[in-house]
VEXKE-541973 format. One line per field, with one value per residue (C-alpha): x, y, z; chain. Coordinates in steps of 0.2 Angstrom, whole numbers, padded with zeros to 4 digits. Example, Ala and Ser with C-alpha at 12.3 -4.5 7.8 and 13.67 -1.06 7.14 Angstrom:
% residues 2
east	(0062,0068)
north	(-0022,-0005)
up	(0039,0036)
chain	(A,A)
END
This chain:
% residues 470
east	(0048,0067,0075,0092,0098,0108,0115,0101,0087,0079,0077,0063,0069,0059,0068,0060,0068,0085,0080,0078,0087,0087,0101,0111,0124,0142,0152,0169,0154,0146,0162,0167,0153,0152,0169,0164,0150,0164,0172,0157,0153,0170,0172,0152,0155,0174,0161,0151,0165,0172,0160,0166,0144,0131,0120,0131,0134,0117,0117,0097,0096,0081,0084,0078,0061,0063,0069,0054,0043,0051,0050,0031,0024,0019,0022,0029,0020,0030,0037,0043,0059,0070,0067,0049,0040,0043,0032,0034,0039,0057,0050,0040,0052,0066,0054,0055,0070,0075,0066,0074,0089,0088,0084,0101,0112,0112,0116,0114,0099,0102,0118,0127,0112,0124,0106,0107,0120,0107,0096,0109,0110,0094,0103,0114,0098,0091,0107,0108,0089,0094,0110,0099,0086,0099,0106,0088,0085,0104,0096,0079,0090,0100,0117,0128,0148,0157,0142,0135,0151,0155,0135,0135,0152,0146,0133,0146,0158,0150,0155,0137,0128,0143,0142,0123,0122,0126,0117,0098,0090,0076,0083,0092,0077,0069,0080,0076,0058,0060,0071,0063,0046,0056,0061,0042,0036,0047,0041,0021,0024,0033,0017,0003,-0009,-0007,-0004,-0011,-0022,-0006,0006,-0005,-0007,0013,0016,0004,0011,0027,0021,0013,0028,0040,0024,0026,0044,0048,0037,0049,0041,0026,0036,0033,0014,0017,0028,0015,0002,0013,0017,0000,-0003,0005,0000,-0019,-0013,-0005,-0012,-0024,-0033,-0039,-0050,-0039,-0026,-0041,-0045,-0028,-0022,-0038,-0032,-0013,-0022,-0032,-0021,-0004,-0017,-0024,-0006,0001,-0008,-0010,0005,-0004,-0019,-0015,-0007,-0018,-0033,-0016,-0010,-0019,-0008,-0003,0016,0023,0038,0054,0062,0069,0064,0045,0051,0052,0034,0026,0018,0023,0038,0052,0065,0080,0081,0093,0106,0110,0124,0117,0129,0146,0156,0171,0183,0199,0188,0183,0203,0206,0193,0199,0218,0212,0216,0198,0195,0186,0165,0149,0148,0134,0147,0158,0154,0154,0142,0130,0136,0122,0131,0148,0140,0129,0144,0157,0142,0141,0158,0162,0158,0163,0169,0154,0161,0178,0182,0173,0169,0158,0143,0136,0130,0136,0145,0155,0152,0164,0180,0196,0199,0215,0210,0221,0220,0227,0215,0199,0204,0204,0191,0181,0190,0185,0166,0165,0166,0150,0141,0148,0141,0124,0119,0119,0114,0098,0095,0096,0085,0071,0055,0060,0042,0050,0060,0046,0045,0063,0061,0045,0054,0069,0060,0046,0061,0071,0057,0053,0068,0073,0058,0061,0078,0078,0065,0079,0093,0103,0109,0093,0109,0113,0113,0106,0090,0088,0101,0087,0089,0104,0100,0094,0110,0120,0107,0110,0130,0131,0119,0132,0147,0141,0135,0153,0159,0150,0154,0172,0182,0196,0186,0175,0189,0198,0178,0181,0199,0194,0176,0190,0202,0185,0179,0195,0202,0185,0186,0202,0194,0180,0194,0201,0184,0181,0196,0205)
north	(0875,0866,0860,0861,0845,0852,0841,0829,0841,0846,0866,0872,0889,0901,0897,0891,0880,0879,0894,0905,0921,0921,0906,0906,0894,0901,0906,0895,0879,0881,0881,0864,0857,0860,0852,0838,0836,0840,0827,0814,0817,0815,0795,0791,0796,0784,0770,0771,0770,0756,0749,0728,0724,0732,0734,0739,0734,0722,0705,0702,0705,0716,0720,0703,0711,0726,0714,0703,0718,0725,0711,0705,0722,0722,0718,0701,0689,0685,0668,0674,0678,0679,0696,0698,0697,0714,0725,0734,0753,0748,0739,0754,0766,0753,0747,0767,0767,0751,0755,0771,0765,0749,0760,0766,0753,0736,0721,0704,0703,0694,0698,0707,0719,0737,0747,0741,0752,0769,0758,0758,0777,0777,0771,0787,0798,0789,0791,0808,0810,0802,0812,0828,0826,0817,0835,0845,0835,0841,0858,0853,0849,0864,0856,0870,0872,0859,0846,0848,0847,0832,0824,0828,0819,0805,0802,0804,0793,0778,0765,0758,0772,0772,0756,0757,0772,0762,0747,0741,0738,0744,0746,0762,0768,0766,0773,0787,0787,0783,0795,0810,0803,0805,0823,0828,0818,0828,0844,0840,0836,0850,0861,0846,0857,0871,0858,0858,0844,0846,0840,0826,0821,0824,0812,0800,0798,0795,0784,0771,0774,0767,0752,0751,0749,0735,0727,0736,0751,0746,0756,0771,0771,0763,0779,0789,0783,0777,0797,0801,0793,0804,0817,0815,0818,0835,0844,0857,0854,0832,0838,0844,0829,0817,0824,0823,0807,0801,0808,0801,0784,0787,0791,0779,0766,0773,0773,0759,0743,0738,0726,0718,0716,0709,0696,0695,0690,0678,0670,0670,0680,0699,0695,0686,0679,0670,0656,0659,0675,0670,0662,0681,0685,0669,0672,0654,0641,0653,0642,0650,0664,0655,0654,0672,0679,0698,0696,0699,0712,0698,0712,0699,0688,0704,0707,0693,0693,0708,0703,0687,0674,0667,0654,0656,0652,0661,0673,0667,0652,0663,0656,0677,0679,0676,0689,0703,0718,0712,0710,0726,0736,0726,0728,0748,0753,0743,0727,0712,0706,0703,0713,0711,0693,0683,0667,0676,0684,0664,0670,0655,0666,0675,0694,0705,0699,0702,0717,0723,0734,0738,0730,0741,0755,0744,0738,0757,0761,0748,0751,0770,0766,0761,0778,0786,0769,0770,0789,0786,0775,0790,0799,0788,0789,0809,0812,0797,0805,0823,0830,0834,0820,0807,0803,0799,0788,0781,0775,0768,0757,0751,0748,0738,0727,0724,0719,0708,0698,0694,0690,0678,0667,0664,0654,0662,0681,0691,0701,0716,0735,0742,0736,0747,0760,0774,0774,0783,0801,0795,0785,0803,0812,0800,0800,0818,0820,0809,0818,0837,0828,0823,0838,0849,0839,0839,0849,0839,0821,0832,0836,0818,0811,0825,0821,0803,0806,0818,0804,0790,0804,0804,0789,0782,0794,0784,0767,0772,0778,0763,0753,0761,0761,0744)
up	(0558,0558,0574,0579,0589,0607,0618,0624,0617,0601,0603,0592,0588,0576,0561,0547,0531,0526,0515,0530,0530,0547,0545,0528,0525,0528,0511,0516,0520,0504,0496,0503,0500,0482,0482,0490,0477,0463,0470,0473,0452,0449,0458,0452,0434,0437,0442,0428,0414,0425,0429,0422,0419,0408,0421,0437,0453,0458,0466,0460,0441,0438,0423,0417,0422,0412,0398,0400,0398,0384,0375,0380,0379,0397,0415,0418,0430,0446,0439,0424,0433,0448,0453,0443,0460,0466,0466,0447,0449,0442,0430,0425,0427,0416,0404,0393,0397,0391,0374,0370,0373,0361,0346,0348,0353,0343,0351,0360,0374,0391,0402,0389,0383,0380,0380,0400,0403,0398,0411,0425,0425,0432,0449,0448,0448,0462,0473,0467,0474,0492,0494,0490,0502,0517,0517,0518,0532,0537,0536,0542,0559,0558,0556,0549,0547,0551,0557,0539,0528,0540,0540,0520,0518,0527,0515,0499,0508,0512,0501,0500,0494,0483,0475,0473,0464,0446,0446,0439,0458,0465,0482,0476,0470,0486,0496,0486,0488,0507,0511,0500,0509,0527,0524,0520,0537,0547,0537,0537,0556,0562,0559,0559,0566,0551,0537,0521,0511,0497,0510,0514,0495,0492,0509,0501,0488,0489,0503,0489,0477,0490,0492,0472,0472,0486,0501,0513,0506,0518,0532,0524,0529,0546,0551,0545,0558,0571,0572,0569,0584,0599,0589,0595,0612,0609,0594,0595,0580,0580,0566,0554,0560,0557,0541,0535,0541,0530,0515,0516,0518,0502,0491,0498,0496,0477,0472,0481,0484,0466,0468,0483,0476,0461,0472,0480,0466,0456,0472,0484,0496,0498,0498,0484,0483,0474,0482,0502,0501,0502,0519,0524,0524,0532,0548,0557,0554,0558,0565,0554,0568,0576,0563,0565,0579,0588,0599,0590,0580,0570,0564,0566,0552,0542,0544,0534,0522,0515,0516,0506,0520,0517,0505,0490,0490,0493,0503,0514,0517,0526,0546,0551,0537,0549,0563,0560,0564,0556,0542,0540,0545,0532,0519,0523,0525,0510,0499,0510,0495,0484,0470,0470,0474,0458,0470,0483,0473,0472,0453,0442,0428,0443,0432,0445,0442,0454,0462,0469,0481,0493,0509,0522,0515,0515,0533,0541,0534,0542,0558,0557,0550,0567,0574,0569,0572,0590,0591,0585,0599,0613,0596,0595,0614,0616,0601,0604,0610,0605,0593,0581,0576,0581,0561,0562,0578,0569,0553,0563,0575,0561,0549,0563,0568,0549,0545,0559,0556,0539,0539,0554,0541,0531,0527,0513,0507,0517,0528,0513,0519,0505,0511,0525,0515,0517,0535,0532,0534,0552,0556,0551,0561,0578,0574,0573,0589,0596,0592,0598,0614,0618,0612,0625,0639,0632,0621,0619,0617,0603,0592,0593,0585,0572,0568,0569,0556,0544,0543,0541,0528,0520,0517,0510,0495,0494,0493,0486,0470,0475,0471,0456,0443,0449)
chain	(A,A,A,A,A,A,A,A,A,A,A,A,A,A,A,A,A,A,A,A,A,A,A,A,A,A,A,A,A,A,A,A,A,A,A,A,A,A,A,A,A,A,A,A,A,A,A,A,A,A,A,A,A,A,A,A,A,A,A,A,A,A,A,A,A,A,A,A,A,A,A,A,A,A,A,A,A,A,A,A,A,A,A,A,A,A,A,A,A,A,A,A,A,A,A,A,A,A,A,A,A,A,A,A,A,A,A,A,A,A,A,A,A,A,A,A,A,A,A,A,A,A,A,A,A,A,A,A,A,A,A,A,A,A,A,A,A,A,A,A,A,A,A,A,A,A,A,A,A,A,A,A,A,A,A,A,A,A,A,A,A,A,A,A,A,A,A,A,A,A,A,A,A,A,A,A,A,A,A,A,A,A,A,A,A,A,A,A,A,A,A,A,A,A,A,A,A,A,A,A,A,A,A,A,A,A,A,A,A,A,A,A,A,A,A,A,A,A,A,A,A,A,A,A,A,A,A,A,A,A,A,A,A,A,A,A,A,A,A,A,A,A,A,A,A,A,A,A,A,A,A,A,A,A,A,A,A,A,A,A,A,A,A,A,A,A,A,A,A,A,A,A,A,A,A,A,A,A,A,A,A,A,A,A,A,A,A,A,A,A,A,A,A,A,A,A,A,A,A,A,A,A,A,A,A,A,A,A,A,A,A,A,A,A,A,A,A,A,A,A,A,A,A,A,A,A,A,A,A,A,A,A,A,A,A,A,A,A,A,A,A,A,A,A,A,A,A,A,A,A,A,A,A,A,A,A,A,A,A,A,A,A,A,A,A,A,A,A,A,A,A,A,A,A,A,A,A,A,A,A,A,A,A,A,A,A,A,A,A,A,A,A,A,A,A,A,A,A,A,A,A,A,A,A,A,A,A,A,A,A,A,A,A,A,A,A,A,A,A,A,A,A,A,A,A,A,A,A,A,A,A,A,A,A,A,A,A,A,A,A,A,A,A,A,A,A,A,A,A,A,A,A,A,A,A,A,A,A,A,A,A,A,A,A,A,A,A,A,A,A)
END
């Protein structure tokens, strides 16, 4: 049963999927929203043949994994590489990909391997995958005319999503996975007390692919019982919950907790880890929290970092680095630099080189991201302890928690949005919930957030053109 979001309330009308008769799409939505699909192919395929590396836009190289692989004839040990710690479903994924694509293209290995760029396309799948299942959960909600084209173009819009979607990285890939997995929680939830042992297996699984993929993949089955939980209290059926709960838990943990207990058995510890990232997972000696600012939002700084009045260095040396927010917003609304000035990605042989993006483009569209941030705070309020999205409230909090905990343990480049880039579809979700709250208690104010999201939506098809041909 899908759910339509109202102001304050999730009504639970008798339709079913997005399939439903009962509500078909509009002709003139459809229409716009295969153009802004046209359009989305159009700037991700500009990306690709752009694109100034062989493997994309990444800042950890995981395709020295698949590399290492390739050329060992199986999975590499943690230390064999930077990024060869994470858990191995890019790896495994990569590694055939990788293979083919050397029998057809000859040349060197390392950096400058051409066969990488078959492997990058993987990214574009994955993104592909996230975008599709960000707008069934569009549907799942109900969102229709101008809330879905709006919502959906979001999604294409944003400059993160974007820029990940070429690029060897498992975070795109998991995002995927995550967000895939999020759109059958809130299916297998919304009839609990009918659902089959099928659902349960298909929740299960992706729940240990995204556990295969990355430790943050863990959250996938802590949503799963955390909404299990208030489900005790108000199914009829605790049997059939019981029963079912049980099977997820079976088959996340058949198909995911090979990577941990393989560390497990070779080190000595479920998480294993490269570098600061290692200071993520320890459970005591966490004094690096303090390094990072909650309390800000530095768009003066962000200002003049993308007019280039900063000087030139690593990122992380950039003081506002450290502001949480202002970073996870420069990071989603676009690249904060890390790809378009060569001194800030801290990699040695500086692979991005210059970008002239235009600055007064990049600028609003920072200024107007804030917009459907600034909505999805009501957003998140009115739609919190609804039913029906308590899978939604459950990934966001667990997600949240998780992450604040690991990157307060360190000291360099743990603040990146595509790390928590599968909470997307919520943030949409909350922003949209927002905007049709304002809009009932006031006409007026409700078409200024729509003008204000066309124009956002707009010119961030210009940057992201922008992005991908300078």
């Amino acid at each position: 049963m899908a759910v339509a979001i109202t102001s304050g309330n999730l009504d639970v009308p008798d339709a079913l999927s997005q399939d439903d008769p009962r509500h078909p799409m509009d002709p003139s939505t459809r229409r716009v929203l295969l153009g802004l699909v046209a359009v989305a192919a159009a700037l991700r395929i500009t990306l690709v043949v752009r694109s100034p590396t062989t493997y994309g836009y990444v800042f950890d190289f995981y395709h020295q994994a698949i590399q290492r692989a390739y050329a060992i004839g199986s999975l590499p040990a943690s230390t064999d590489c930077w990024a060869c710690y994470h858990p191995p479903l890019l790896t495994l994924i990569g590694w055939p990909v990788y293979a083919l694509a050397k029998r057809w293209m000859d040349g060197p290995g390392g950096f400058d391997d051409p066969a990488l760029r078959v492997v990058a396309l993987i990214a574009l799948v994955a993104a592909s995958v996230a975008t599709y299942y960000c707008y069934r959960i569009f549907r799942f909600f109900q969102l229709s005319g101008r809330e879905l084209i709006v919502a959906t173009a979001l999604v294409l819009a944003l400059p993160c999503l974007f820029i990940s979607a070429y690029g060897i990285e498992a975070d795109i890939v998991l995002t995927a996975i995550l967000i895939a997995f999020l759109y059958y929680a809130l299916v297998f939830f919304d009839h609990v007390d009918g659902s089959s042992r099928f659902e349960a297996v298909r929740l299960g699984a992706l729940a240990g692919l995204a556990c295969d993929t990355k430790y943050s993949g863990l959250v996938a089955p802590i949503t799963v019982m955390a909404t299990m939980l208030p489900h005790v209290a108000v199914t009829r059926d605790r049997r059939r919950l019981v029963s079912r709960a049980a099977l997820f838990l079976a088959v996340a943990l058949l198909v995911g907790a090979g990577p941990y207990v393989r560390n497990y058995v070779r080190y000595g510890e479920i998480f294993k880890a490269n570098g600061s990232a290692q200071q993520g997972f320890a459970l005591e000696g966490r004094p690096t929290w303090r390094l990072y600012d909650f309390g800000s939002l530095r768009l003066h700084e962000l200002s003049d970092l993308v007019h280039g009045r900063i000087p030139p260095g690593h990122l992380t040396d950039v003081s506002f680095y450290r502001s949480v927010w202002t970073t996870l917003h420069a990071m989603a609304w676009g690249d904060m630099t890390m790809f378009s000035d060569p001194s800030r990605h801290g990699f040695y042989r500086q692979p991005y080189p210059h970008k002239t993006l235009n600055p007064s483009l990049a600028l609003a569209v920072l200024l107007l991201g804030l917009v459907p941030g600034a909505l999805a705070i009501p957003g998140m309020f009115l739609v919190l302890a609804r039913r029906a999205a308590w899978p939604l409230t459950a990934l966001w909090f667990a997600t949240w928690a998780a992450y604040i905990a690991w990157f307060t343990a360190q000291e360099t480049w743990a603040l990146k949005t595509k790390y928590i880039l599968f909470l997307l579809p919520v943030y949409v979700v909350y922003a949209v919930t927002g905007w049709r709250w304002i809009a009932r208690h006031s006409r007026l104010a409700g078409q200024v957030v729509f003008a204000l999201l066309a124009a956002l939506i707009v010119l961030a098809h210009a940057y992201l053109l922008d992005f991908a041909v300078s």
